[in-house]
C-alpha positions as CSV (number, residue, x, y, z in Angstrom):
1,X,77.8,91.8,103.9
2,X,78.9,88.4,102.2
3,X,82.4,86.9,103.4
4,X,84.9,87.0,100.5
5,X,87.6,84.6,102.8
6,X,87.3,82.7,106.1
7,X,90.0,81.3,108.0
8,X,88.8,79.0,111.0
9,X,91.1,77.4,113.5
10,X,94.0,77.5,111.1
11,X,97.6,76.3,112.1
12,X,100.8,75.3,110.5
13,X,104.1,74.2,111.5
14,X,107.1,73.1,110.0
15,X,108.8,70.2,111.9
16,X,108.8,71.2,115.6
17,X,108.2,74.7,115.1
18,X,104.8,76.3,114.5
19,X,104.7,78.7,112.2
20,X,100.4,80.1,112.5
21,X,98.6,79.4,116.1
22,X,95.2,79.1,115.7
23,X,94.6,81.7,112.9
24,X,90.5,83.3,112.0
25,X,90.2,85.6,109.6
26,X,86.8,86.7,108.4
27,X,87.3,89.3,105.2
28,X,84.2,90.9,103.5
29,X,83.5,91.6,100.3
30,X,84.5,94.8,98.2
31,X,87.5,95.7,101.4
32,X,90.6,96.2,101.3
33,X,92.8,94.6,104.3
34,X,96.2,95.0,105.2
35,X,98.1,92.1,106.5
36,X,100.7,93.9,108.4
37,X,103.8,92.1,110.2
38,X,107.7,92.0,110.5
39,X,109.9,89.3,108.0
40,X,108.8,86.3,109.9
41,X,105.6,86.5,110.8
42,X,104.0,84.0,109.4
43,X,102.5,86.2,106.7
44,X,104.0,84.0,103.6
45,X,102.8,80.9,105.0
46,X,99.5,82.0,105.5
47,X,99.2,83.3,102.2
48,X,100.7,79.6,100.6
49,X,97.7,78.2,103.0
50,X,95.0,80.4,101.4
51,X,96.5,79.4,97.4
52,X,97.4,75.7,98.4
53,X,100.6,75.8,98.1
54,X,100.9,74.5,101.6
55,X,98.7,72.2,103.2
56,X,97.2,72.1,107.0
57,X,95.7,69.8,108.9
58,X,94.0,72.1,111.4
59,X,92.1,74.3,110.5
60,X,89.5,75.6,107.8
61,X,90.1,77.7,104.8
62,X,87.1,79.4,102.3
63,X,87.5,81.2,99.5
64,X,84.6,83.5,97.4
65,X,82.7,80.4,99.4
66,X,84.2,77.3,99.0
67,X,86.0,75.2,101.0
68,X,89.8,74.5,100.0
69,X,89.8,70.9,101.2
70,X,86.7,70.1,99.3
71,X,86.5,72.3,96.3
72,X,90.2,73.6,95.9
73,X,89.7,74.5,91.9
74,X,86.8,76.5,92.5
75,X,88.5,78.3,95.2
76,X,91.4,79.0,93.2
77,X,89.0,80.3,90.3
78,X,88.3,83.0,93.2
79,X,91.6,84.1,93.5
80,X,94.2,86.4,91.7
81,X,97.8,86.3,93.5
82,X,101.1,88.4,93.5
83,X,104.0,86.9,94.9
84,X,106.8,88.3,96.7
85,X,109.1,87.2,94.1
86,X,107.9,87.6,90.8
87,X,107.1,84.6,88.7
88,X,106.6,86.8,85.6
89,X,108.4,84.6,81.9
90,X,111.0,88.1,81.4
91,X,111.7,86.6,77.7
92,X,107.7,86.8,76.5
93,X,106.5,90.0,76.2
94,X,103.9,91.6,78.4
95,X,101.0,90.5,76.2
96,X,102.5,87.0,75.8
97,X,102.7,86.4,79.7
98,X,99.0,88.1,80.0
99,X,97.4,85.4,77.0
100,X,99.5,82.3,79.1
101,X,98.0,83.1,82.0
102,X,94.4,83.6,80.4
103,X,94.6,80.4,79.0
104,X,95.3,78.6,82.4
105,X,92.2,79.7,83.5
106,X,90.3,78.6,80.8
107,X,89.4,82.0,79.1
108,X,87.9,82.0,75.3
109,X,89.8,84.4,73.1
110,X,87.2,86.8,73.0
111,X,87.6,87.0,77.0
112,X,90.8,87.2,76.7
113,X,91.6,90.2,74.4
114,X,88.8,92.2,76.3
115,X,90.4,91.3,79.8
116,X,94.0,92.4,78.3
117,X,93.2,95.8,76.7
118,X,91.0,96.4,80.3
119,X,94.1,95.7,82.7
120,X,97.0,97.0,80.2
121,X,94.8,100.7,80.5
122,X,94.0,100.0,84.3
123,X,97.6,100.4,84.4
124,X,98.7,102.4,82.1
125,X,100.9,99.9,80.3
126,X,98.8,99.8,76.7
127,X,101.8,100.8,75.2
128,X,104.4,98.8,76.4
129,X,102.3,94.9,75.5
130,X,104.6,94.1,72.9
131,X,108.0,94.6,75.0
132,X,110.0,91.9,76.6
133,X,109.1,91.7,80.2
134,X,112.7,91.6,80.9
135,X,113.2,95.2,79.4
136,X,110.6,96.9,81.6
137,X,111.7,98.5,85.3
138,X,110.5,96.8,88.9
139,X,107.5,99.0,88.3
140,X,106.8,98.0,85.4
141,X,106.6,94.4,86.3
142,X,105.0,94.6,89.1
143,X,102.4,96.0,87.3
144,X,101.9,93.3,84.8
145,X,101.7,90.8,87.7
146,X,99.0,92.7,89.4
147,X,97.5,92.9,85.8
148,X,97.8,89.5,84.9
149,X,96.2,88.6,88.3
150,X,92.8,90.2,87.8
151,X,92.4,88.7,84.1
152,X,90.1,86.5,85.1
153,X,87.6,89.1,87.5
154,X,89.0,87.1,90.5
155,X,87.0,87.9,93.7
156,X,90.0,88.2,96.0
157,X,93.0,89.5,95.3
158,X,95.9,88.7,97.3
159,X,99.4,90.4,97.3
160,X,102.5,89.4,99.1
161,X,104.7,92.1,99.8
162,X,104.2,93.4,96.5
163,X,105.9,96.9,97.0
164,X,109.3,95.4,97.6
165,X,112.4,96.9,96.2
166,X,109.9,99.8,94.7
167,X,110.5,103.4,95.3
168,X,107.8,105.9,97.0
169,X,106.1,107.1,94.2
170,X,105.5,103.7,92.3
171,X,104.7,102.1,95.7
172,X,102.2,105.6,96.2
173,X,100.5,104.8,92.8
174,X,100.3,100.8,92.8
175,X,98.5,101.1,96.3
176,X,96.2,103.5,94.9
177,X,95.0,101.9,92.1
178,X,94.8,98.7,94.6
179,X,92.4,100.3,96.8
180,X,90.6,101.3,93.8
181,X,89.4,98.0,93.0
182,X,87.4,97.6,96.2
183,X,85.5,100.7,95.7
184,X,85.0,100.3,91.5
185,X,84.9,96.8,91.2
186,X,83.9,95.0,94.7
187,X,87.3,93.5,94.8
188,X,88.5,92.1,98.5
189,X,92.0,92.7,98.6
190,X,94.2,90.9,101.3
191,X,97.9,93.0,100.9
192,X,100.7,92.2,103.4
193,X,103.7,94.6,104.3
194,X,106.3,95.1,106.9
195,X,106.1,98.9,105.7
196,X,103.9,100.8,108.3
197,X,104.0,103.5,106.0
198,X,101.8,101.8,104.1
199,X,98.6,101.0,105.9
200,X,96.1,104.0,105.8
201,X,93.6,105.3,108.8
202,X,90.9,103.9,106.5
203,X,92.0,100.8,105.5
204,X,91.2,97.6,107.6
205,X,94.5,96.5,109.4
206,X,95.2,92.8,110.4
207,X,98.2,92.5,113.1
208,X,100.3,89.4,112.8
209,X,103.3,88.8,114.9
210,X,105.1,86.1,115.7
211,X,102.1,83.4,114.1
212,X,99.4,85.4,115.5
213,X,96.7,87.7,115.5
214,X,97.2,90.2,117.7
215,X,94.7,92.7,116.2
216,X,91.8,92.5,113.5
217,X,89.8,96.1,113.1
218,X,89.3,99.5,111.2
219,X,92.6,100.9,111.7
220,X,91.1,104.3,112.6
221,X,89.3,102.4,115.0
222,X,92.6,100.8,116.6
223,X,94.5,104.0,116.9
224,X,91.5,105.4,118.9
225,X,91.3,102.5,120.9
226,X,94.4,102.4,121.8
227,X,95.2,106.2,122.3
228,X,97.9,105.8,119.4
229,X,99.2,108.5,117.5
230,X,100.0,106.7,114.1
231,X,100.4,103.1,113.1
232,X,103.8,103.1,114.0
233,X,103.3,103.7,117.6
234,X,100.3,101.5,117.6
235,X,102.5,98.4,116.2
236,X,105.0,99.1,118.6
237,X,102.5,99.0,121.3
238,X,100.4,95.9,120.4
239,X,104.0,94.3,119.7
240,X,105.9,95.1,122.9
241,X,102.9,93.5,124.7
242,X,102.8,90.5,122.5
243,X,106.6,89.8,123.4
244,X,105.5,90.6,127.4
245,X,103.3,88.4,127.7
Protein backbone atom coordinates (compact mmCIF):
# COMPACT_ATOMS: atom_id res chain seq x y z
CA UNK A 1 0.00 0.00 0.00
CA UNK A 2 1.15 3.56 -1.04
CA UNK A 3 2.49 6.04 1.77
CA UNK A 4 0.07 8.94 2.23
CA UNK A 5 2.93 10.82 4.72
CA UNK A 6 6.58 10.18 5.63
CA UNK A 7 8.40 11.64 8.34
CA UNK A 8 12.27 10.77 8.26
CA UNK A 9 14.78 11.91 10.88
CA UNK A 10 12.61 14.80 11.92
CA UNK A 11 13.62 17.13 14.82
CA UNK A 12 12.75 20.55 16.13
CA UNK A 13 13.70 22.70 18.87
CA UNK A 14 13.09 25.98 19.99
CA UNK A 15 16.14 27.75 21.44
CA UNK A 16 17.85 25.28 23.72
CA UNK A 17 15.11 23.05 24.16
CA UNK A 18 14.07 20.32 21.71
CA UNK A 19 10.80 20.05 21.18
CA UNK A 20 10.72 16.45 18.48
CA UNK A 21 13.85 13.91 18.75
CA UNK A 22 14.43 12.17 15.77
CA UNK A 23 10.66 11.74 14.66
CA UNK A 24 9.55 8.65 11.52
CA UNK A 25 6.34 8.39 10.75
CA UNK A 26 5.24 6.27 7.85
CA UNK A 27 1.15 6.66 7.35
CA UNK A 28 -0.63 4.65 4.57
CA UNK A 29 -3.17 5.48 2.49
CA UNK A 30 -7.03 5.16 3.17
CA UNK A 31 -6.07 4.80 7.53
CA UNK A 32 -6.94 6.46 10.03
CA UNK A 33 -4.15 7.25 12.84
CA UNK A 34 -4.42 8.61 16.15
CA UNK A 35 -1.65 10.83 17.35
CA UNK A 36 -2.14 10.38 20.96
CA UNK A 37 -0.18 12.41 23.74
CA UNK A 38 -0.42 14.69 26.89
CA UNK A 39 -0.50 18.91 26.41
CA UNK A 40 3.06 19.07 25.56
CA UNK A 41 4.11 16.58 23.65
CA UNK A 42 5.20 17.83 20.90
CA UNK A 43 2.01 16.97 18.96
CA UNK A 44 1.34 20.86 17.70
CA UNK A 45 4.66 21.25 16.51
CA UNK A 46 4.80 18.29 14.59
CA UNK A 47 1.63 18.99 12.99
CA UNK A 48 2.98 22.98 12.07
CA UNK A 49 6.13 20.80 10.66
CA UNK A 50 3.88 18.66 8.37
CA UNK A 51 1.68 22.21 7.08
CA UNK A 52 4.93 24.48 7.08
CA UNK A 53 4.12 26.56 9.43
CA UNK A 54 7.38 25.62 11.13
CA UNK A 55 10.48 24.90 9.54
CA UNK A 56 13.29 22.14 10.37
CA UNK A 57 16.46 21.60 9.48
CA UNK A 58 16.76 17.91 10.30
CA UNK A 59 14.88 15.83 9.01
CA UNK A 60 12.52 14.92 5.95
CA UNK A 61 8.91 15.49 5.52
CA UNK A 62 6.47 13.96 2.37
CA UNK A 63 3.22 14.59 1.76
CA UNK A 64 0.61 12.48 -0.90
CA UNK A 65 4.52 12.13 -2.24
CA UNK A 66 6.31 15.14 -2.33
CA UNK A 67 8.84 16.54 -0.56
CA UNK A 68 8.08 19.77 1.58
CA UNK A 69 11.51 21.31 1.10
CA UNK A 70 11.30 20.86 -2.56
CA UNK A 71 7.71 20.91 -3.63
CA UNK A 72 5.97 22.60 -0.54
CA UNK A 73 2.71 23.83 -2.81
CA UNK A 74 2.14 20.52 -4.09
CA UNK A 75 2.37 19.13 -0.70
CA UNK A 76 0.04 21.49 0.71
CA UNK A 77 -2.50 20.79 -2.34
CA UNK A 78 -2.41 17.20 -0.41
CA UNK A 79 -3.49 18.34 2.67
CA UNK A 80 -6.83 19.50 4.45
CA UNK A 81 -6.11 20.80 8.26
CA UNK A 82 -8.21 21.57 11.46
CA UNK A 83 -6.55 23.54 13.95
CA UNK A 84 -6.91 23.48 17.60
CA UNK A 85 -8.13 26.83 17.62
CA UNK A 86 -10.49 27.63 15.03
CA UNK A 87 -9.57 30.02 12.29
CA UNK A 88 -13.14 29.99 10.95
CA UNK A 89 -14.32 34.29 9.67
CA UNK A 90 -17.56 34.07 12.55
CA UNK A 91 -19.07 37.22 10.58
CA UNK A 92 -19.35 35.25 6.90
CA UNK A 93 -21.77 32.78 6.82
CA UNK A 94 -21.02 29.08 6.60
CA UNK A 95 -21.26 29.12 2.76
CA UNK A 96 -19.13 32.34 2.54
CA UNK A 97 -16.16 30.81 4.62
CA UNK A 98 -16.65 27.41 2.49
CA UNK A 99 -16.42 29.60 -1.30
CA UNK A 100 -13.10 31.67 0.42
CA UNK A 101 -11.52 28.81 1.09
CA UNK A 102 -12.35 27.15 -2.36
CA UNK A 103 -10.97 29.86 -4.02
CA UNK A 104 -7.53 29.62 -2.21
CA UNK A 105 -7.09 26.50 -3.66
CA UNK A 106 -7.84 27.45 -6.95
CA UNK A 107 -11.28 25.67 -7.47
CA UNK A 108 -13.58 26.74 -10.69
CA UNK A 109 -17.10 27.53 -9.63
CA UNK A 110 -18.54 24.63 -10.87
CA UNK A 111 -16.04 22.72 -8.37
CA UNK A 112 -16.88 24.62 -5.96
CA UNK A 113 -20.69 24.50 -5.64
CA UNK A 114 -20.48 20.70 -6.13
CA UNK A 115 -17.71 20.38 -3.27
CA UNK A 116 -20.10 22.64 -0.93
CA UNK A 117 -23.52 20.88 -1.28
CA UNK A 118 -21.23 17.42 -0.88
CA UNK A 119 -19.60 18.45 2.53
CA UNK A 120 -22.65 20.76 3.90
CA UNK A 121 -24.81 16.96 3.55
CA UNK A 122 -21.60 15.01 4.78
CA UNK A 123 -22.39 16.87 7.71
CA UNK A 124 -25.65 17.53 8.04
CA UNK A 125 -25.28 21.29 7.91
CA UNK A 126 -27.29 21.96 4.36
CA UNK A 127 -29.50 23.86 6.18
CA UNK A 128 -27.67 26.03 8.19
CA UNK A 129 -25.11 27.61 4.86
CA UNK A 130 -26.61 30.88 4.93
CA UNK A 131 -26.15 31.56 8.84
CA UNK A 132 -23.43 33.58 10.44
CA UNK A 133 -20.68 31.33 11.56
CA UNK A 134 -20.72 33.19 14.75
CA UNK A 135 -24.45 32.09 15.50
CA UNK A 136 -23.84 28.34 15.20
CA UNK A 137 -22.71 26.18 18.59
CA UNK A 138 -18.88 24.63 19.05
CA UNK A 139 -20.31 21.75 17.05
CA UNK A 140 -21.46 23.44 14.59
CA UNK A 141 -18.27 25.04 13.83
CA UNK A 142 -16.22 22.47 14.10
CA UNK A 143 -18.00 21.00 11.64
CA UNK A 144 -17.63 23.57 9.02
CA UNK A 145 -13.89 23.47 9.61
CA UNK A 146 -13.69 19.80 9.02
CA UNK A 147 -16.03 20.63 6.02
CA UNK A 148 -14.22 23.38 4.63
CA UNK A 149 -10.96 21.15 4.94
CA UNK A 150 -11.98 18.30 2.52
CA UNK A 151 -13.25 20.89 -0.25
CA UNK A 152 -10.66 20.28 -2.22
CA UNK A 153 -10.55 16.02 -1.97
CA UNK A 154 -7.28 16.53 0.01
CA UNK A 155 -5.46 13.23 0.46
CA UNK A 156 -4.65 13.69 4.13
CA UNK A 157 -6.47 15.06 6.45
CA UNK A 158 -5.00 16.30 9.51
CA UNK A 159 -6.79 17.34 12.83
CA UNK A 160 -5.38 18.92 15.86
CA UNK A 161 -7.28 18.32 18.86
CA UNK A 162 -10.31 18.90 17.09
CA UNK A 163 -12.78 17.54 19.85
CA UNK A 164 -11.81 20.23 22.32
CA UNK A 165 -14.33 21.92 24.48
CA UNK A 166 -17.03 19.41 22.68
CA UNK A 167 -19.34 17.35 24.62
CA UNK A 168 -19.64 13.32 24.24
CA UNK A 169 -22.06 12.98 21.80
CA UNK A 170 -20.79 15.70 19.21
CA UNK A 171 -17.25 14.43 19.92
CA UNK A 172 -19.02 10.53 19.37
CA UNK A 173 -20.45 11.67 15.93
CA UNK A 174 -17.47 13.95 14.47
CA UNK A 175 -15.13 10.86 15.14
CA UNK A 176 -17.46 8.75 13.38
CA UNK A 177 -17.93 10.40 10.34
CA UNK A 178 -13.92 11.01 10.52
CA UNK A 179 -13.27 7.40 10.37
CA UNK A 180 -15.67 7.18 7.67
CA UNK A 181 -13.59 8.91 5.22
CA UNK A 182 -10.89 6.29 5.29
CA UNK A 183 -13.17 3.55 4.51
CA UNK A 184 -15.63 5.60 1.73
CA UNK A 185 -13.29 7.81 0.37
CA UNK A 186 -9.45 6.52 0.93
CA UNK A 187 -8.78 9.40 3.10
CA UNK A 188 -5.52 9.11 5.51
CA UNK A 189 -6.48 10.80 8.54
CA UNK A 190 -3.74 11.86 11.15
CA UNK A 191 -6.04 13.06 14.49
CA UNK A 192 -4.23 13.96 17.66
CA UNK A 193 -5.92 13.88 21.32
CA UNK A 194 -4.93 13.82 24.87
CA UNK A 195 -8.45 12.01 25.33
CA UNK A 196 -7.72 8.23 25.60
CA UNK A 197 -11.26 7.79 25.42
CA UNK A 198 -10.94 8.45 22.08
CA UNK A 199 -8.67 6.04 20.33
CA UNK A 200 -10.49 2.84 19.27
CA UNK A 201 -9.08 -1.01 19.39
CA UNK A 202 -9.18 -0.68 15.65
CA UNK A 203 -7.71 2.38 14.96
CA UNK A 204 -3.86 2.74 14.40
CA UNK A 205 -2.40 4.50 17.58
CA UNK A 206 0.83 6.67 17.45
CA UNK A 207 2.39 7.26 21.07
CA UNK A 208 4.13 10.54 21.54
CA UNK A 209 5.51 11.68 24.86
CA UNK A 210 7.77 14.01 25.77
CA UNK A 211 9.07 14.56 21.72
CA UNK A 212 9.03 11.08 21.05
CA UNK A 213 7.72 8.06 19.63
CA UNK A 214 7.31 5.76 22.05
CA UNK A 215 4.86 3.41 20.17
CA UNK A 216 3.71 3.21 16.36
CA UNK A 217 1.15 0.02 15.78
CA UNK A 218 -2.55 -1.37 15.45
CA UNK A 219 -3.71 -0.50 18.75
CA UNK A 220 -5.41 -3.90 19.20
CA UNK A 221 -2.11 -5.14 18.46
CA UNK A 222 -0.45 -2.97 21.36
CA UNK A 223 -2.84 -3.82 24.04
CA UNK A 224 -2.06 -7.53 23.21
CA UNK A 225 1.43 -6.98 23.17
CA UNK A 226 1.54 -5.48 26.09
CA UNK A 227 -0.95 -7.51 28.19
CA UNK A 228 -3.06 -4.17 28.57
CA UNK A 229 -6.47 -4.09 29.48
CA UNK A 230 -7.56 -0.75 27.70
CA UNK A 231 -5.69 2.24 26.25
CA UNK A 232 -5.58 3.85 29.43
CA UNK A 233 -3.53 1.26 31.13
CA UNK A 234 -1.46 0.81 28.06
CA UNK A 235 -0.47 4.78 28.08
CA UNK A 236 0.19 4.58 31.54
CA UNK A 237 2.53 1.77 30.99
CA UNK A 238 4.46 2.80 27.84
CA UNK A 239 4.55 6.34 29.77
CA UNK A 240 5.80 5.37 33.21
CA UNK A 241 8.69 3.57 31.34
CA UNK A 242 9.45 6.47 29.07
CA UNK A 243 9.87 8.75 32.33
CA UNK A 244 12.23 5.48 33.84
CA UNK A 245 14.36 5.37 31.57
Amino acid sequence: MSLALSVAGLQFGYQQKTVLHNVNLNLEQGRFYALLGPNGAGKSTLFNLLCQLLQSAEGDIFVGGHDTAKAPRKALAALGIVFQQSTLDLDLTVYQNLNYHAGLHGMSASATKDAIARELARFDLTGRQHEKVRSLNGGHRRRVEIARALLHEPAILLLDEASVGLDMPTRDSINRHIRDLCSEKGITVLSSTHLVDEVLPEDNLILLHQGNILLDMPCQTALTEYQAGDVKALYRQLTTQDEAA
